[in-house]
C-alpha positions as CSV (number, residue, x, y, z in Angstrom):
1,X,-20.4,-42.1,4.8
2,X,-20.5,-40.7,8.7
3,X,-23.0,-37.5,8.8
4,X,-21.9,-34.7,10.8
5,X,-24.3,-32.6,13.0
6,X,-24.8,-29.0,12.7
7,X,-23.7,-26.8,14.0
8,X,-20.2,-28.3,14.9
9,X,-19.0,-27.9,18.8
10,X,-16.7,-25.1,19.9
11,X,-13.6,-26.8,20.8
12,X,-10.6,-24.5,21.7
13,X,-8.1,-23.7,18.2
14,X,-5.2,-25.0,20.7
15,X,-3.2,-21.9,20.7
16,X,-2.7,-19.1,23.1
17,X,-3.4,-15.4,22.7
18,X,-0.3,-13.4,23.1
19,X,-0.1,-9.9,24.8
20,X,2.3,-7.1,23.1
21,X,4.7,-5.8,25.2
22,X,4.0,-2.3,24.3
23,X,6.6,-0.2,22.8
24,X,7.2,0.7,19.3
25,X,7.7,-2.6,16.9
26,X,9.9,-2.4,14.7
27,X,8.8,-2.7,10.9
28,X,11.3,-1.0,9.0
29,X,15.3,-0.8,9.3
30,X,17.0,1.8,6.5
31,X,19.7,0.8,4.7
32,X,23.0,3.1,6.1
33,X,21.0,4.0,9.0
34,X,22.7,3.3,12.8
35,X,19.9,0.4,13.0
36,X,20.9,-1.1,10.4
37,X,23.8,-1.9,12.4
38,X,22.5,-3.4,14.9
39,X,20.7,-7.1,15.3
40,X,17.4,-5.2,15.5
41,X,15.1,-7.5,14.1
42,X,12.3,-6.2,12.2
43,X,8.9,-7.5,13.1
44,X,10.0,-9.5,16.0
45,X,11.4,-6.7,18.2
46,X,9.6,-3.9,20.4
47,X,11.6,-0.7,21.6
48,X,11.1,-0.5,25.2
49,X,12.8,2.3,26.0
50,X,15.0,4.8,24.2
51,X,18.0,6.1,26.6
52,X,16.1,6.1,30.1
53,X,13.3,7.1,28.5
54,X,10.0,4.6,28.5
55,X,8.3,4.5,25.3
56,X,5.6,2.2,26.6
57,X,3.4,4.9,28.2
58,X,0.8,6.7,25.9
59,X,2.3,10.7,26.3
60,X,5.8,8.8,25.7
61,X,7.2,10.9,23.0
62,X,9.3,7.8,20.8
63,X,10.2,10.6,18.5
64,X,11.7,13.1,20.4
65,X,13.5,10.3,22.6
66,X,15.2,9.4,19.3
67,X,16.3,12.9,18.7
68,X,17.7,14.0,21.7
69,X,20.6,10.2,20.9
70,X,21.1,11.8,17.0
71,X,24.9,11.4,16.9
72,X,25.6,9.4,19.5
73,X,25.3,6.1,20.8
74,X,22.3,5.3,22.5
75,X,20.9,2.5,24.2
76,X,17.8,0.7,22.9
77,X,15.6,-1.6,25.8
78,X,14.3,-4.1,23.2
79,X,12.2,-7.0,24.0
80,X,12.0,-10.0,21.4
């Protein structure tokens, strides 16, 4: 039986740290709702930017971008 030494060397895990895009991710998509028709993909996707607006920035308000598309299409910047 081979004995190991203590402590054991740092060796790298072999994968890289990734960086968020920023946005909003997506978690949730309601059943009926206009998301739900669209390939948004929960978990995987980040809303960039809601109409021309950036949602990335920290006084971005995601919320009120949203509002001002209620009941008409709007265009989504997602990054996957």
């Amino acid at each position: 039986v081979a004995q190991s030494s203590w402590p054991r060397p740092q060796r790298p895990m072999g994968a890289a740290a990734s960086s968020s895009p920023g946005g909003f991710r997506v978690f949730r998509i309601h059943p009926g709702s206009p998301a739900s028709q669209t390939d948004l993909e929960v978990f995987f996707d980040f809303i960039l930017e809601v109409g021309s607006v950036a949602v990335n920035a920290p006084d971005a308000d995601f919320a009120g971008a949203v509002k001002a598309g209620k009941d008409k299409p709007t265009k989504l910047t997602v990054f996957n």
